[in-house]
C-alpha positions as CSV (number, residue, x, y, z in Angstrom):
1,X,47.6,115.4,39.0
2,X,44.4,115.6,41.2
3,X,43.5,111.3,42.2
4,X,39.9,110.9,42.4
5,X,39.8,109.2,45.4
6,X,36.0,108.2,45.6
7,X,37.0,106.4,42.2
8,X,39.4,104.5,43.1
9,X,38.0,103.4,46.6
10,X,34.6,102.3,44.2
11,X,36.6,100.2,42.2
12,X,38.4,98.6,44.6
13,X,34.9,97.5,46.4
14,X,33.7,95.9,42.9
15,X,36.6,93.9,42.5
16,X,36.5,92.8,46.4
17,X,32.8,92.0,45.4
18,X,33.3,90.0,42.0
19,X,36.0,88.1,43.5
20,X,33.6,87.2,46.7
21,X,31.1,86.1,43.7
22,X,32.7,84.1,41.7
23,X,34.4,82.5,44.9
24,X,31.3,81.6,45.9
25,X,30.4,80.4,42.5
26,X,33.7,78.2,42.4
27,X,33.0,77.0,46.1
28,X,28.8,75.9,45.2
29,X,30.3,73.8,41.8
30,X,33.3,72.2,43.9
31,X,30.6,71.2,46.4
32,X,27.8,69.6,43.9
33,X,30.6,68.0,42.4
34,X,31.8,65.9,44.8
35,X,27.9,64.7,46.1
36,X,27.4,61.0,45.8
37,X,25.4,59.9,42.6
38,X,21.9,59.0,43.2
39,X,21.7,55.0,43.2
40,X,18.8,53.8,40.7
41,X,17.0,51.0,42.3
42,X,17.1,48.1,39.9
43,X,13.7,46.5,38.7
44,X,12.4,42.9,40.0
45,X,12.8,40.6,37.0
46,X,9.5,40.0,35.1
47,X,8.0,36.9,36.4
48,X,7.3,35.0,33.1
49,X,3.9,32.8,32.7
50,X,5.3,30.1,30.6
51,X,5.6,27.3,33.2
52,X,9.4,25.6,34.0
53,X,9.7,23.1,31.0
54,X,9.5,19.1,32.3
55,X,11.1,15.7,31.4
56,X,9.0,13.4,30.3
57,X,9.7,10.2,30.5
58,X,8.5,7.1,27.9
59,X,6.2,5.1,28.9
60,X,7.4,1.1,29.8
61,X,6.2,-2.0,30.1
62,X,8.2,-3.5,32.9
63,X,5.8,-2.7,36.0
64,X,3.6,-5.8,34.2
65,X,5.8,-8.4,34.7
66,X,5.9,-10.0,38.2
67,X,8.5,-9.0,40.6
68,X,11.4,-11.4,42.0
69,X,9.5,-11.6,45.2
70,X,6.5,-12.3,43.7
71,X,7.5,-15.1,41.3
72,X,9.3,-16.6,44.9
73,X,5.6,-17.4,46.2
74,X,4.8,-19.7,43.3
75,X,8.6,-21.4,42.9
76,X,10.5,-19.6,40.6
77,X,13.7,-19.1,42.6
78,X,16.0,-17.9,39.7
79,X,15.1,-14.2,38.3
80,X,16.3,-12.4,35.5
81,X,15.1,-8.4,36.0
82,X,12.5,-7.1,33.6
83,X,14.1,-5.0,30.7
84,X,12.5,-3.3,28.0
85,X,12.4,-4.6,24.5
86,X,13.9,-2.3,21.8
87,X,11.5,-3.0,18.8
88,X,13.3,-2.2,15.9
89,X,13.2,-3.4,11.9
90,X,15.3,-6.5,12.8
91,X,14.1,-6.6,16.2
92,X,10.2,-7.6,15.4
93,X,8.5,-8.3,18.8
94,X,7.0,-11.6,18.1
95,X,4.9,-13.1,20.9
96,X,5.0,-16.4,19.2
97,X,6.4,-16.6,15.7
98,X,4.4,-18.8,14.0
99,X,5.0,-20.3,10.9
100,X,8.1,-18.3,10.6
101,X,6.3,-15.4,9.1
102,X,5.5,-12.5,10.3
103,X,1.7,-11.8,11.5
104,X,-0.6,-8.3,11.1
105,X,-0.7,-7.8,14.9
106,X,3.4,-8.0,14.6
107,X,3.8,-4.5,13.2
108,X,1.5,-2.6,15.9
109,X,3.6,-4.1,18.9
110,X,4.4,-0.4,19.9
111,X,6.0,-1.0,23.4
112,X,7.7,-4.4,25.0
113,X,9.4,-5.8,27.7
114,X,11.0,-9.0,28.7
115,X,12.6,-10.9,31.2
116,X,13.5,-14.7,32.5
117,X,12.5,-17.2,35.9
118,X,13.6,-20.7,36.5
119,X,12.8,-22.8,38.7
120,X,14.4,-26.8,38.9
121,X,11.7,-27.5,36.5
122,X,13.3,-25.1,33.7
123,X,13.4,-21.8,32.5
124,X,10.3,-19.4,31.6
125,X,10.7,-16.5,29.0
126,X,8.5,-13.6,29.8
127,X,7.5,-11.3,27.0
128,X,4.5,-8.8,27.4
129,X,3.6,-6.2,24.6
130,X,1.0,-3.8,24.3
131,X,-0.6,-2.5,20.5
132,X,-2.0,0.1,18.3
133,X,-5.2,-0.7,16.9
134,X,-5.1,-4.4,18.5
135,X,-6.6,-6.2,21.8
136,X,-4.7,-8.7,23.8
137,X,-7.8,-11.5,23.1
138,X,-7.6,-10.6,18.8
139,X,-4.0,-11.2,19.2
140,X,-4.1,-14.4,21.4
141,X,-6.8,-15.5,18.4
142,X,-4.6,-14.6,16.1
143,X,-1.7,-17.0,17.5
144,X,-4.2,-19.6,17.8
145,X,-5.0,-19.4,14.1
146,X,-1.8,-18.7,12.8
147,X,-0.3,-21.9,14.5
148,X,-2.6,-24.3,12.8
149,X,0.3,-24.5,10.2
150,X,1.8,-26.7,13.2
151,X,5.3,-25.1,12.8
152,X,7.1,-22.4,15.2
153,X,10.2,-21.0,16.0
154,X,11.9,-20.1,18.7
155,X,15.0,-18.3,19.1
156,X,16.0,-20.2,15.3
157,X,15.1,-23.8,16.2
158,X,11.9,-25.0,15.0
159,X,9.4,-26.7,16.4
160,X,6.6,-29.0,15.2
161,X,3.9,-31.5,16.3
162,X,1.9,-28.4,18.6
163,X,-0.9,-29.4,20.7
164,X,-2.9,-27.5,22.9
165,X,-3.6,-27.5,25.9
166,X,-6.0,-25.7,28.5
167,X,-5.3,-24.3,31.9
168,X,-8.0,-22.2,34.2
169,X,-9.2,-19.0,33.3
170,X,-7.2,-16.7,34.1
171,X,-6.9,-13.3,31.7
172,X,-9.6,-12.4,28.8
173,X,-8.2,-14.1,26.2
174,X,-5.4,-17.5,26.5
175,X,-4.0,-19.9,25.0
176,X,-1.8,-23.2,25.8
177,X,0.2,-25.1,23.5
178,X,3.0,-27.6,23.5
179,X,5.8,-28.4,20.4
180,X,8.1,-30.8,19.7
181,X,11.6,-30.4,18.1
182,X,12.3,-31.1,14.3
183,X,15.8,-32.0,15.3
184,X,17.1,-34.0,18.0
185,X,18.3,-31.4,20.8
186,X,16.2,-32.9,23.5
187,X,14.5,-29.5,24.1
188,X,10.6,-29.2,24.1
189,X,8.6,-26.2,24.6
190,X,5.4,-25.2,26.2
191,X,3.4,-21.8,25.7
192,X,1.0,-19.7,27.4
193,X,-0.4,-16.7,25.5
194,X,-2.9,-14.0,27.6
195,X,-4.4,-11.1,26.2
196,X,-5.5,-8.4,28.6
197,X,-6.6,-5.0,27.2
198,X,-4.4,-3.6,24.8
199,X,-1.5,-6.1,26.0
200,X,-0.7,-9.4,25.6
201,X,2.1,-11.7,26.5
202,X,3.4,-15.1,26.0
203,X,5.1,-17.5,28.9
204,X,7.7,-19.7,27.7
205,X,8.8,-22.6,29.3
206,X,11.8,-25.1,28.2
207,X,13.8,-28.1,29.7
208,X,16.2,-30.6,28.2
209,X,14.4,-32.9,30.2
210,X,11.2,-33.3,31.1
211,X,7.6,-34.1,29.7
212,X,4.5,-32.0,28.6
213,X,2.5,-32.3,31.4
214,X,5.4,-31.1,33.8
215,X,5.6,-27.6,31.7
216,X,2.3,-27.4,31.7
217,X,2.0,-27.5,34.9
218,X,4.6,-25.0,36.0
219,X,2.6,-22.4,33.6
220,X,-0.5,-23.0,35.0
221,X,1.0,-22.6,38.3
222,X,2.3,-19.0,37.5
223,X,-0.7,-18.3,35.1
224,X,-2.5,-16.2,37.5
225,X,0.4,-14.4,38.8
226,X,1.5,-13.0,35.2
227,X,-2.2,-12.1,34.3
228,X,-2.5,-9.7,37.5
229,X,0.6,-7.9,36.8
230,X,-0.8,-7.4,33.2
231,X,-3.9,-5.8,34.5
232,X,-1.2,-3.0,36.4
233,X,-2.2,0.7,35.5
């Protein structure tokens, strides 16, 4: 048998030349493969326009009341921190509960604070308010009219036999009175109501012992004090 040689040595040069391809073909894959993956660069967050939300606090009343250093410069040595009053449904804030019944001006009390000073004299009560719908000067009318019953009550005693009395100018609207107990505790009472703006507040001052005048003067003595600090933005 006669071997083409020319044949054979052809097909021996495709093989040689497939395998050379697809070795290269093998070889480009193997290399791609192994290439490190392109890294996306991640987007700045979207700057929103709705502004950080903020606390807001309630408003309160206790900047109006004199401070302990303060109330030092006219006497009062003993000082009970202002604190806010919680006005509730069985926690009316009555500047001066006369007659035992509850007045218009009453309901629209819509923010309060209170606090104490002493001095060897006896012991003040502060409490300021401000209202909805009413001045300070309507509301220290308002007590004035509403005591002409001649009956108030404080803290559940009663007290009768009110008089008035005046004391210097001080505030927009004030008014002075002193009671007697209808029992025989041996505690009398003196007030002092000032209206400023929408606020008013009312000055209490007790001693087991002691006489009008003496009370009287110790409120007229802090009078102007109180009716700065109820003027305070």
């Amino acid at each position: 048998m006669i071997v083409d040689l020319g044949a054979v040595h052809r097909r021996i040069l495709w093989k040689t030349a497939v395998a050379s391809g697809l070795a290269v073909l093998v070889t480009g894959c193997s290399s791609s493969a192994v290439q490190p993956p392109v890294r996306s660069v991640p987007k700045p967050p979207e700057s929103s326009s709705v502004p950080p939300s903020s606390v807001v606090h309630p408003p309160t009343l206790e900047r109006l009341l004199p401070t302990d250093d303060e109330l030092a410069k006219v006497g009062q040595d003993e000082y009970v921190q202002p604190v806010e009053y919680i006005i509730g449904e069985t926690t009316p804030l009555r500047l001066v509960n006369a007659c035992g019944a509850p007045q218009p001006w009453d309901a629209k009390a819509k923010l309060g604070a209170q606090a104490h000073s002493s001095d060897h004299h006896g012991e003040i009560a502060q409490l300021v308010a401000e209202y909805d719908g009413y001045t300070g000067a309507q509301v220290v009318d308002g007590v004035k009219k509403a005591l002409a019953c001649g009956h108030v009550t404080v803290r559940d005693l009663d007290f009768t036999s009110v008089s008035e009395f005046t004391a210097p100018k001080v505030a927009e609207a004030q008014y002075g009175f002193c009671a007697a107990p209808t029992e025989r505790i041996g505690v009398r009472i003196c007030v002092l109501v000032l209206g400023k703006g929408d606020r008013a507040e009312s000055l209490l001052f007790k001693n087991t012992d002691w006489i009008d005048k003496e009370g009287q003067s110790v409120l007229k003595k802090v009078a102007p004090l109180f009716a700065e600090a109820l003027g305070r933005p």
